[in-house]
Structure formats: structure tokens, C-alpha cells
Steps between C-alpha positions, in 0.01 A plus 500: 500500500727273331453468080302103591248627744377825236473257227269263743286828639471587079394156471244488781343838395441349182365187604294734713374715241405142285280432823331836499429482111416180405369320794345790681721486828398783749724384802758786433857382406605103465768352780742260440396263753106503357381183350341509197260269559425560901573844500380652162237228451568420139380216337634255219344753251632845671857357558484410136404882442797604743728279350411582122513900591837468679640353204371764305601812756845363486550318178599220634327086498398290755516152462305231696831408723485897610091496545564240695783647732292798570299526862610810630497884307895433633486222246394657219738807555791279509401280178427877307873562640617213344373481214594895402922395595489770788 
């Protein structure tokens, strides 16, 4: 497993656990190529929720150009990526 793809599966298991605790996701573990909208069902209010408790999990800030950009759990894994320099 190359140094990139354990800092994406650390990413997605936290973005998974954020699921679990704050929006009540029971569907077991989040996959890249699930849509948050589609797939997970979230709202404008619960991807506000996801978005604000990402930023907390990871320290990190979202701003609308990101929100925007994100579609896929994929999405969101590689904007967390990005915006922690790994």
C-alpha cells in the first residue's frame, strides 16, 4: 500500500466515522464512488453537518469553491488530502 492510498483509507474511515456519529449512517463503511446526495441521501442541511464535522475531525476549512466541487465521498477524500499537504 503505497504512503497516498493509507492516507486516503485514514481519510475515508474518518469521513466514515463522521457519517456514523453525526448523521446516523447505518450502511456500514462509506465508498469512494458513493454520492453524497444519491447514495447517502443527505440534504442541504446534513451536508452542511458533514461538511462542518469534517472540518472539525481534521482541522481543516471548507470553502464554498470546495462545497461545491464535492459529489462523490472520492471528492471529499481528495479535497481533505489537499487541504492537510499530504
Amino acid at each position: 500500500m503505497t504512503g497516498a492510498t493509507m492516507i486516503d483509507e485514514t481519510i475515508l474511515q474518518g469521513i466514515s466515522d463522521v457519517a456514523r456519529l453525526h448523521l446516523g449512517w447505518t450502511g456500514g463503511d462509506l465508498t469512494p464512488e458513493m454520492r453524497l446526495v444519491e447514495d447517502l441521501r443527505l440534504d442541504s442541511v446534513r451536508l452542511l453537518t458533514l461538511a462542518a464535522e469534517v472540518e472539525n475531525r481534521f482541522r481543516i476549512f471548507l470553502d464554498e469553491a470546495d462545497e461545491m466541487a464535492i459529489e462523490t465521498v472520492a471528492d471529499l477524500v481528495e479535497i481533505v488530502r489537499r487541504k492537510l499537504g499530504a
